[in-house]
ROSE-4610 file (N, C-alpha, C; in Angstrom, 1 decimal, always signed):
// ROSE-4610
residu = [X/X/X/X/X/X/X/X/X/X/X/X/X/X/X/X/X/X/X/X/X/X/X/X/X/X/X/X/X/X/X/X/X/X/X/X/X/X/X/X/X/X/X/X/X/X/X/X/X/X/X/X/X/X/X/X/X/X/X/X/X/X/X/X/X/X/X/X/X/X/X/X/X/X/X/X/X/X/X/X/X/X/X/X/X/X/X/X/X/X/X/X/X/X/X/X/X/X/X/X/X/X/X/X/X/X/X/X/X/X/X/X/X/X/X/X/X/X/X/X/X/X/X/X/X/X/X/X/X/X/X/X/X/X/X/X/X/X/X/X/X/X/X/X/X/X/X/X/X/X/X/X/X/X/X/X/X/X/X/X/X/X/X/X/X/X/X/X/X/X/X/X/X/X/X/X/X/X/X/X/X/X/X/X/X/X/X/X/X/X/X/X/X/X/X/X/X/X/X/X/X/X/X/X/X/X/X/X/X/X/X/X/X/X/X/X/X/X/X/X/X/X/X/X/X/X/X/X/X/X/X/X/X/X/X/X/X/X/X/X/X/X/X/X/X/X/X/X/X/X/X/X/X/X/X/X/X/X/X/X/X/X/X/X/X/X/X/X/X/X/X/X/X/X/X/X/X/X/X/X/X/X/X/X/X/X/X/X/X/X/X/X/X/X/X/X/X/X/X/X/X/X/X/X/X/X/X/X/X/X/X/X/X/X/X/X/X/X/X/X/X/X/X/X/X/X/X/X/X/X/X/X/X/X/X/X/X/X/X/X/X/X/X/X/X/X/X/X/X/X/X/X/X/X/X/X/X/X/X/X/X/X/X/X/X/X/X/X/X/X/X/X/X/X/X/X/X/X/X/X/X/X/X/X/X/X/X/X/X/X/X/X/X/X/X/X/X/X/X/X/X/X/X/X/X/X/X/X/X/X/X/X/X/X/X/X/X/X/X/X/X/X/X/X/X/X/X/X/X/X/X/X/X/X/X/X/X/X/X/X/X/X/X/X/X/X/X/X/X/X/X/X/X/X/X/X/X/X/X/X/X/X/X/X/X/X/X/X/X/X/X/X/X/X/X/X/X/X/X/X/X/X/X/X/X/X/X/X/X/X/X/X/X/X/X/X/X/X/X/X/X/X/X/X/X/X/X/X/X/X/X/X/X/X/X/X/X/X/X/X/X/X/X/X/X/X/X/X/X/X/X/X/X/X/X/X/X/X/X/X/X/X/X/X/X/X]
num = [1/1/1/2/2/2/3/3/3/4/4/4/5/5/5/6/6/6/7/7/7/8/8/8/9/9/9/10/10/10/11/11/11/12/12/12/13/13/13/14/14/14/15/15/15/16/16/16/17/17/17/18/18/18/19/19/19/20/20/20/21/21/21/22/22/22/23/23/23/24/24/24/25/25/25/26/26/26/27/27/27/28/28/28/29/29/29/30/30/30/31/31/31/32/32/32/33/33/33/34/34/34/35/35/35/36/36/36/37/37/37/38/38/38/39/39/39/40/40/40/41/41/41/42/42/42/43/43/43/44/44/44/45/45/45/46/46/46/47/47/47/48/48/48/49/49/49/50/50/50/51/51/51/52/52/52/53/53/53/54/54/54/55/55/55/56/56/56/57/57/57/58/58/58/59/59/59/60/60/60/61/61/61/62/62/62/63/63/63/64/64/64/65/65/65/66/66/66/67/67/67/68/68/68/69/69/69/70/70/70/71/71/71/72/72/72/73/73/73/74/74/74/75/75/75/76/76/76/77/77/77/78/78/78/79/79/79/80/80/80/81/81/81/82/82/82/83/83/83/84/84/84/85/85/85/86/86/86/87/87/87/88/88/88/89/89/89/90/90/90/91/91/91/92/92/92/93/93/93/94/94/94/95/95/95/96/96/96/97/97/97/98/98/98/99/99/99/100/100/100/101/101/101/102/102/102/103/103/103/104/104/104/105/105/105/106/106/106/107/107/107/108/108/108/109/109/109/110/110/110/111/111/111/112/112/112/113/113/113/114/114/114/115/115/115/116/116/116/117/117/117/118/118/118/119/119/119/120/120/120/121/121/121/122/122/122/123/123/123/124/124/124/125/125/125/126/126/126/127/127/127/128/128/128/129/129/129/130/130/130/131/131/131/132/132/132/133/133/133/134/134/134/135/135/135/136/136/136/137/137/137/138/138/138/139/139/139/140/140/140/141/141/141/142/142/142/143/143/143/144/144/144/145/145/145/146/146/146/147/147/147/148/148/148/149/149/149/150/150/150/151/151/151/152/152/152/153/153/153/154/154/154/155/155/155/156/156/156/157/157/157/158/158/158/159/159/159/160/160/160/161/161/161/162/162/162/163/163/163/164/164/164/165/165/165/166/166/166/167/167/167/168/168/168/169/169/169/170/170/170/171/171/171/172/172/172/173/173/173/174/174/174/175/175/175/176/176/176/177/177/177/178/178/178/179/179/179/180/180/180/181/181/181/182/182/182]
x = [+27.2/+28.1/+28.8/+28.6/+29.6/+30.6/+31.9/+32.9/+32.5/+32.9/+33.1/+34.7/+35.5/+36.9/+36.6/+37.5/+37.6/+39.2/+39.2/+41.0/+40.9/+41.5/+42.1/+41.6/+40.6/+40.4/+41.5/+41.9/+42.5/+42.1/+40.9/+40.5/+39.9/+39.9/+39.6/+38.3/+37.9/+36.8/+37.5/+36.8/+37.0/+36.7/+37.1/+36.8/+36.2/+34.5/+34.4/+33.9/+34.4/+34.0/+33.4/+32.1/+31.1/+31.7/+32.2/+32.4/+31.2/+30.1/+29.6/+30.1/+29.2/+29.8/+28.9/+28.0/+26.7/+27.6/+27.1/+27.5/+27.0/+28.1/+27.3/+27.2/+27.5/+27.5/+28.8/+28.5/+29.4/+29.7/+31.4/+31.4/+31.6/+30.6/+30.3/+31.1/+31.5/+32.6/+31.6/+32.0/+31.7/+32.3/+32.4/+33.4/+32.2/+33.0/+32.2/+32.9/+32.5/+33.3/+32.9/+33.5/+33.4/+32.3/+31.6/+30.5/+31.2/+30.9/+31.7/+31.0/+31.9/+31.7/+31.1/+30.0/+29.1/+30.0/+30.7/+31.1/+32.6/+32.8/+33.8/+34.8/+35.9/+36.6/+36.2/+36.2/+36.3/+37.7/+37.7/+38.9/+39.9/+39.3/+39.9/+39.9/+40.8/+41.0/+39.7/+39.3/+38.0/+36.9/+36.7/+35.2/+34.9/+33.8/+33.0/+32.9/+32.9/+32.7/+31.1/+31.1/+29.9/+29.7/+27.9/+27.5/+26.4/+26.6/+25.7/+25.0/+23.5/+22.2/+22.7/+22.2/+22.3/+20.9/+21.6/+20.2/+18.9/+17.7/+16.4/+16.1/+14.9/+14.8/+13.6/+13.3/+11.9/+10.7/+9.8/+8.5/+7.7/+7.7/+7.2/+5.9/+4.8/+3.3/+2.8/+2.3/+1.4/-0.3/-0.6/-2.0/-3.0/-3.9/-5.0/-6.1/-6.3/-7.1/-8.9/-9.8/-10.9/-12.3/-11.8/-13.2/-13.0/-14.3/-14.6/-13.7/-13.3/-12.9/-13.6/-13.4/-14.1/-14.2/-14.6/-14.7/-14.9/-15.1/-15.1/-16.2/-16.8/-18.1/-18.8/-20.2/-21.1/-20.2/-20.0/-19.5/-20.1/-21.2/-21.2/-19.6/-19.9/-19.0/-18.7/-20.1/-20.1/-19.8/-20.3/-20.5/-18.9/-19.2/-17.8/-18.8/-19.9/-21.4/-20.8/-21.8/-22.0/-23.7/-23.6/-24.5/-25.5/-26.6/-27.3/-26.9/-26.4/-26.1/-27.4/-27.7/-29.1/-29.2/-29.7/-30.3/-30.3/-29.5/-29.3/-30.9/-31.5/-32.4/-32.8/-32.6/-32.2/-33.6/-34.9/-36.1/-35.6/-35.2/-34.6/-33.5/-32.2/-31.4/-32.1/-32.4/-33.5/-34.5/-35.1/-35.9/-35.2/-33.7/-33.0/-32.1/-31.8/-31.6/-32.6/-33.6/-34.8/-34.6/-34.7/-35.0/-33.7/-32.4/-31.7/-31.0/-32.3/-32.4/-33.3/-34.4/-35.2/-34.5/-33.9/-33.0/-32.3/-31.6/-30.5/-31.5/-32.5/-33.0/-34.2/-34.5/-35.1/-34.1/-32.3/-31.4/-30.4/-30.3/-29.4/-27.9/-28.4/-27.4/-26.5/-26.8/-26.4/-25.4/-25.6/-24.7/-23.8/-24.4/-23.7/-22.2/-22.6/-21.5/-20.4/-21.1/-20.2/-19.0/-20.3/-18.9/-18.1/-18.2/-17.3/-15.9/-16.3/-15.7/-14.9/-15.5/-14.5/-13.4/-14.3/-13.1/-12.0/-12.4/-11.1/-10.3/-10.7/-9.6/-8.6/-9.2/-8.2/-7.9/-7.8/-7.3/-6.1/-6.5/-5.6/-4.5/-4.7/-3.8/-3.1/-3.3/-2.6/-1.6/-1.9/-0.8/-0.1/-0.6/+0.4/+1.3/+1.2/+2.2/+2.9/+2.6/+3.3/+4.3/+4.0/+5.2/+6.4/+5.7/+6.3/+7.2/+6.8/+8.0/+9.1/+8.3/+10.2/+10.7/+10.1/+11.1/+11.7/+11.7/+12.2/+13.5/+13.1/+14.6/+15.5/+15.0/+16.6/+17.4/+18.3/+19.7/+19.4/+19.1/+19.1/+17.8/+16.5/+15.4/+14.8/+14.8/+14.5/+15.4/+16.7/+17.1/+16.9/+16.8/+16.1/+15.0/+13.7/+12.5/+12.8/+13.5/+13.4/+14.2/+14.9/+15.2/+14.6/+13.6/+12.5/+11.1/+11.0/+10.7/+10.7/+12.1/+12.3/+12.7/+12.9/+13.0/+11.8/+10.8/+9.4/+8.5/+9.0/+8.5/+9.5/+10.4/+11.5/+10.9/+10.4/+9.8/+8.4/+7.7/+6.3/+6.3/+7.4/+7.5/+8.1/+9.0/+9.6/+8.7/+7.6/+6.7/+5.5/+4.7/+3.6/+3.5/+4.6/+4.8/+5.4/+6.5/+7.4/+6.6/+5.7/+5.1/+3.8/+3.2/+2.0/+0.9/+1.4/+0.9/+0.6/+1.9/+1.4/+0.7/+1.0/-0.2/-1.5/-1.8/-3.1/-3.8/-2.7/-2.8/-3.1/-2.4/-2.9/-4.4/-4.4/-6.1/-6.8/-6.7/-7.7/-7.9/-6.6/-6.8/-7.3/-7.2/-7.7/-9.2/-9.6/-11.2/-11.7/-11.0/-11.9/-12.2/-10.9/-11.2/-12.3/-11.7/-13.3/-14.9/-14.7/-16.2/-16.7/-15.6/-16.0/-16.5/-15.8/-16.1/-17.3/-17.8/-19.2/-20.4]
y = [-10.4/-11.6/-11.5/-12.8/-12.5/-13.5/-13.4/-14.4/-15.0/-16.5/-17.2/-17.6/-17.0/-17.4/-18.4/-19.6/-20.3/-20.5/-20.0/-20.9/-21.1/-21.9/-22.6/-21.7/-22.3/-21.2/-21.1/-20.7/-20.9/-21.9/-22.1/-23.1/-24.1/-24.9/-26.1/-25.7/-26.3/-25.9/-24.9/-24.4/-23.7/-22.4/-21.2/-20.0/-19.5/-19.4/-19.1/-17.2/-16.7/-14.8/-15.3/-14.6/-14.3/-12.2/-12.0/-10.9/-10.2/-9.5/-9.5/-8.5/-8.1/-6.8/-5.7/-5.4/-4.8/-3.6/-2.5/-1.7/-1.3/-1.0/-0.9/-2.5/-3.7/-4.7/-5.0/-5.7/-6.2/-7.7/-7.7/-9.0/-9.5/-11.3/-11.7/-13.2/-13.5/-14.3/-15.7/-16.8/-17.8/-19.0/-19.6/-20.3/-21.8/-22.6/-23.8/-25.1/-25.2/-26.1/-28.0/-28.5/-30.1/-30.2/-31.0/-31.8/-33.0/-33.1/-33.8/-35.3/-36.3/-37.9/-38.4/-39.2/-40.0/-41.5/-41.9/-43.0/-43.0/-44.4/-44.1/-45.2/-45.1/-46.0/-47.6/-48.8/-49.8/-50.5/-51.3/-51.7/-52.4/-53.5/-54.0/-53.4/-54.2/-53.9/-54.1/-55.8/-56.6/-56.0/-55.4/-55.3/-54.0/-53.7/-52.3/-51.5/-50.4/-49.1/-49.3/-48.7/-48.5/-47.1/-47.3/-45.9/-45.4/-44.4/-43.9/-42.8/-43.1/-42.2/-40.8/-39.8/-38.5/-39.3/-38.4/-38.8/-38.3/-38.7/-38.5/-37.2/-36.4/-35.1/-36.1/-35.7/-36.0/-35.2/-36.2/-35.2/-34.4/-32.9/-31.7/-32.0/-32.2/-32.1/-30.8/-30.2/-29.0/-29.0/-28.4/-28.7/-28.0/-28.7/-27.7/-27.2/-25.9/-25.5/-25.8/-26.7/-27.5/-26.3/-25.6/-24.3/-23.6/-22.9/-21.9/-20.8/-19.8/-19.0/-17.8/-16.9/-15.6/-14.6/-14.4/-13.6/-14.6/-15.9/-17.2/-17.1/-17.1/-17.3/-18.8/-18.4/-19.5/-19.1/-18.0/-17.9/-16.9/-16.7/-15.7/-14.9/-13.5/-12.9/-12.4/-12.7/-12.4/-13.1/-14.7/-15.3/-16.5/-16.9/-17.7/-18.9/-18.9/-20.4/-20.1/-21.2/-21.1/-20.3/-19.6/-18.8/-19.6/-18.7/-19.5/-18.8/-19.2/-19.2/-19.2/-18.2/-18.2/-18.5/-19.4/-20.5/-19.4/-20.5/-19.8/-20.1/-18.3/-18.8/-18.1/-19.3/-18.8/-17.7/-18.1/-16.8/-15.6/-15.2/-14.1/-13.5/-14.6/-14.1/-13.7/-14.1/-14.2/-13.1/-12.2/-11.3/-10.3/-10.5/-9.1/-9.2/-10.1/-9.8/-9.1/-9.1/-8.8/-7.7/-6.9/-5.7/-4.9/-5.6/-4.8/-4.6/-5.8/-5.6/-4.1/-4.4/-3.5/-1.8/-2.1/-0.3/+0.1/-1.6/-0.7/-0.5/-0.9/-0.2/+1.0/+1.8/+2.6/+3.7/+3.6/+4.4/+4.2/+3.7/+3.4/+4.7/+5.9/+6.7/+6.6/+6.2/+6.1/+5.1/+3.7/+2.7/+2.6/+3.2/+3.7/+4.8/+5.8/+6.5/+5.6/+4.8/+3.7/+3.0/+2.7/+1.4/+2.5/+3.2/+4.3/+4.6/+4.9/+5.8/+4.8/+3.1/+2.2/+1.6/+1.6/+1.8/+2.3/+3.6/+4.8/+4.7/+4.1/+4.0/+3.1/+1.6/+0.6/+1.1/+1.8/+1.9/+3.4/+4.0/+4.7/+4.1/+3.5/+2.6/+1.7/+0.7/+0.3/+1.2/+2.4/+3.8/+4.1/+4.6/+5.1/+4.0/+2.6/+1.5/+1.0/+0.9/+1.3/+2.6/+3.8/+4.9/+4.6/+4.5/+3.9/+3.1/+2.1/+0.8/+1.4/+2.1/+2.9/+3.5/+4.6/+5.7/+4.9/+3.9/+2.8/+2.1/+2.2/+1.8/+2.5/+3.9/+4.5/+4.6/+5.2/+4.9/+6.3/+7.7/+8.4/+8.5/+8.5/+9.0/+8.4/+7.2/+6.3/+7.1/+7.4/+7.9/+9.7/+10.0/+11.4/+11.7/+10.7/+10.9/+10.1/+9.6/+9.0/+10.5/+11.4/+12.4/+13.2/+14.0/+15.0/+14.3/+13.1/+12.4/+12.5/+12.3/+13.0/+14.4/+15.2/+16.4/+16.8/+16.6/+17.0/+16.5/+15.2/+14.5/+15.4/+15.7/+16.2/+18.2/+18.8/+20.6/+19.8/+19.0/+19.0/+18.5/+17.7/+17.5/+18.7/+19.6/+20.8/+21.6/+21.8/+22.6/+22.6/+21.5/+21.1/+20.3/+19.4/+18.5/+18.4/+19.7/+19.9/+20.8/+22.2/+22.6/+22.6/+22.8/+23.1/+24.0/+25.2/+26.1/+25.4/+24.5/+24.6/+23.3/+22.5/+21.6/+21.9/+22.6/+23.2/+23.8/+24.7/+25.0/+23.8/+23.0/+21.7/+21.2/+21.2/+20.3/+21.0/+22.4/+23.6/+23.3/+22.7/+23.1/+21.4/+20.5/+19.5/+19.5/+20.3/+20.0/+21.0/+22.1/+22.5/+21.8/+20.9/+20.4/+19.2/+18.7/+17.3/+18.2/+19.4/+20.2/+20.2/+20.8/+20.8/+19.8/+18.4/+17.1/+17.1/+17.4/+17.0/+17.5]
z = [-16.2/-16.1/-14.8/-13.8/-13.4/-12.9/-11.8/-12.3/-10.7/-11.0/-9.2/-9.1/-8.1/-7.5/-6.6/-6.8/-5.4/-4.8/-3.9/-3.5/-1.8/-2.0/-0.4/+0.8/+1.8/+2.8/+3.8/+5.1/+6.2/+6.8/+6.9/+8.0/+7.2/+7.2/+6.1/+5.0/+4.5/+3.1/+1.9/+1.5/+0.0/+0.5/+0.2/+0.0/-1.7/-1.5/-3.2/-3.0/-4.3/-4.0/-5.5/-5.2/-6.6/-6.7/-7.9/-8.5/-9.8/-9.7/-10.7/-11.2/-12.5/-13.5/-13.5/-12.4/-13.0/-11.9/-11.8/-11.0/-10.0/-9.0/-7.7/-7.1/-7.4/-7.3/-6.1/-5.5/-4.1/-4.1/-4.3/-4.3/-2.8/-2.7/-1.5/-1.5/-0.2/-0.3/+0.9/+0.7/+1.6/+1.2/+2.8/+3.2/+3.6/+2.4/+2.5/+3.4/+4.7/+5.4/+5.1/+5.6/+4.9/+6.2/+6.1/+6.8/+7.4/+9.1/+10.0/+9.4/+9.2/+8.7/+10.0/+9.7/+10.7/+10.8/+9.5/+9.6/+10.5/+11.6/+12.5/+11.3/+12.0/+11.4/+12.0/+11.5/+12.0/+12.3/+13.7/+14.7/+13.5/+12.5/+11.9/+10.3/+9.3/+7.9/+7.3/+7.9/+7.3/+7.4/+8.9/+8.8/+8.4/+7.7/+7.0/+8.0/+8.1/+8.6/+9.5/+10.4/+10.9/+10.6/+10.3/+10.0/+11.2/+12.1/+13.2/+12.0/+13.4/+12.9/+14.1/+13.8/+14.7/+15.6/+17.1/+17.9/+17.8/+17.9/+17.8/+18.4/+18.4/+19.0/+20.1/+21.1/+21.7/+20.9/+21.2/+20.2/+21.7/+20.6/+21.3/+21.4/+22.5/+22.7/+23.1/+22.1/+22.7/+23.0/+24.6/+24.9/+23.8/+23.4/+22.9/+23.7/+23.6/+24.3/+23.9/+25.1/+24.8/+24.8/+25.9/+26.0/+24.7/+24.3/+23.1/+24.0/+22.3/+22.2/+22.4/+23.3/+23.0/+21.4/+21.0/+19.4/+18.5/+18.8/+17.7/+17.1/+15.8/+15.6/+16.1/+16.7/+17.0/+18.5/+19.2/+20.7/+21.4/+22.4/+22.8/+23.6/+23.6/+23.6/+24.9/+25.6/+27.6/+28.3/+28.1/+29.3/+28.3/+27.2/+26.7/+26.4/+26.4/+26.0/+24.5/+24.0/+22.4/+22.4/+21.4/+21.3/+19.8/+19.9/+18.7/+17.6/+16.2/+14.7/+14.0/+13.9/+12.6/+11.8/+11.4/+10.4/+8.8/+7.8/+6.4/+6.0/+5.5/+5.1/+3.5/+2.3/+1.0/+0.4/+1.4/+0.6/+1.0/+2.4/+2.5/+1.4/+1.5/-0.1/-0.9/-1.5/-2.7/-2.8/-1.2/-1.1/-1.9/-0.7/-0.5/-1.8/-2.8/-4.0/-4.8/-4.6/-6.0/-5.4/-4.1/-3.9/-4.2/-4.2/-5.1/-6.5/-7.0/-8.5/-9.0/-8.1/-8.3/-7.6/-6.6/-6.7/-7.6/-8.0/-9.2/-10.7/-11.0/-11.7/-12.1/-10.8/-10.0/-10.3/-9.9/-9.8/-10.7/-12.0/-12.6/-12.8/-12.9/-12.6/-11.6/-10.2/-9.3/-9.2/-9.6/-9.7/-11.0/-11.6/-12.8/-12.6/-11.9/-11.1/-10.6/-9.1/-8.5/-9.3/-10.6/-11.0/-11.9/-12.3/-13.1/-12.1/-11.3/-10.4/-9.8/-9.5/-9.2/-10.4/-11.4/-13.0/-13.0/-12.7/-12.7/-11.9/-10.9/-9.2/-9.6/-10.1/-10.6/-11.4/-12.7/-13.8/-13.3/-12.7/-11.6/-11.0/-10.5/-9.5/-10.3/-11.4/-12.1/-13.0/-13.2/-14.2/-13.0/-11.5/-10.7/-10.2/-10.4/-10.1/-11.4/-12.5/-13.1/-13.4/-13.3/-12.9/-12.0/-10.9/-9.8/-9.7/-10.3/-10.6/-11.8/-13.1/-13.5/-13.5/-11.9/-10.8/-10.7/-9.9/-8.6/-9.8/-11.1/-11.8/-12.0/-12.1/-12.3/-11.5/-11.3/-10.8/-9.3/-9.8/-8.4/-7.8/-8.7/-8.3/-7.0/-6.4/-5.7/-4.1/-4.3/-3.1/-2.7/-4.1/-3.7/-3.4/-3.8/-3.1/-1.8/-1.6/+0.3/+0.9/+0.5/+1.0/+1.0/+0.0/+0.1/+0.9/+1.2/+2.0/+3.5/+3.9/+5.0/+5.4/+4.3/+4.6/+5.1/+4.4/+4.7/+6.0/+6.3/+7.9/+8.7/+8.6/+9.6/+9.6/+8.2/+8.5/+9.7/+9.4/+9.8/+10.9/+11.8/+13.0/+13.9/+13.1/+13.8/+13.7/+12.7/+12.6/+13.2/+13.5/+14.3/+15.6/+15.4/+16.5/+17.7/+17.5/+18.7/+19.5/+19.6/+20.5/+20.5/+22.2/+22.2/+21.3/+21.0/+20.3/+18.5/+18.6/+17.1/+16.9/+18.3/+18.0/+17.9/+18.4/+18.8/+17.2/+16.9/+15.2/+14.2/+14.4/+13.5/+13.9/+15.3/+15.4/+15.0/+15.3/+14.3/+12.5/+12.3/+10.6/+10.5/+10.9/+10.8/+11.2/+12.5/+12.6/+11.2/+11.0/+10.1/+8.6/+8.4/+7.1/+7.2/+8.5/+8.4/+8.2/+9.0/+8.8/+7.6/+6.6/+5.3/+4.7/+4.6/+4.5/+4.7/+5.8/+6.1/+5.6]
């Protein structure tokens, strides 16, 4: 719930402060000034008010640029020409589908794995964003993991980052783990 105060500003308009109830909550205050009247007064009683328009802006012209784009498709990418676009050709589709009807049923284990293993990633990733999101609600957890966060960028820059020697230790333990990888 929360409450709106308005009273009299100093300088002309309203002063409103929104107060909520939730905690931790900051009340924010803004000052609504009157909008300057277009209409002037008119010389006499009789005649109606004249009403002015604000002045026009000039209209902004931007050049388009007419030469092709370097990296554009249908551009070669040396000289700045149009290059030739190879012709859609649907027997090819149509080849290179059948041949990989015919792999995926050659290897069904194989794709079989793939989509499993892509199952699990999304069904993964949707549980670890869900967690995530009702860390991120409680009240301390969200600023303690930005602290053990930085505690730990702050050991591993003192620890590997600041000298030669121990950079040198890190690219060692890095080449050796891509080795393994491989």
């Amino acid at each position: 719930m929360a409450l709106l105060f308005v009273a009299p500003a100093s300088v002309g308009g309203l002063r409103a402060t929104a107060r909520g109830a939730a905690i931790g909550a900051r009340p924010t205050t803004t000052v609504c000034r009157p909008r300057r009247s277009t209409v002037r007064a008119a010389a006499t009683e009789d005649m109606p008010p004249k009403v002015t328009a604000p002045p026009a802006r000039p209209a902004v012209v931007t050049p388009v640029a007419s030469a092709p784009v370097k990296g554009e498709v249908g551009v070669d990418n040396q000289a700045g020409a149009l290059a030739e676009v190879p012709e859609f050709d649907p027997d090819a589709v149509a080849a290179r589908a059948r041949k990989l009807a015919a792999d995926v049923q050659d290897r069904p284990g194989y794709y079989a794995s793939v989509a499993g293993y892509a199952t699990g990633g999304f069904v993964l990733f949707v549980v670890l964003s869900a967690v995530v999101g009702a860390l991120d609600r409680l009240p301390v957890i969200p600023s303690m993991l930005q602290l053990i966060g930085l505690t730990y960028t702050g050991w591993f820059t003192y620890r590997y980052l600041l000298q030669e020697e121990t950079r040198e230790e890190l690219k060692v333990i890095i080449e050796d783990l891509i080795g393994k990888t491989r």
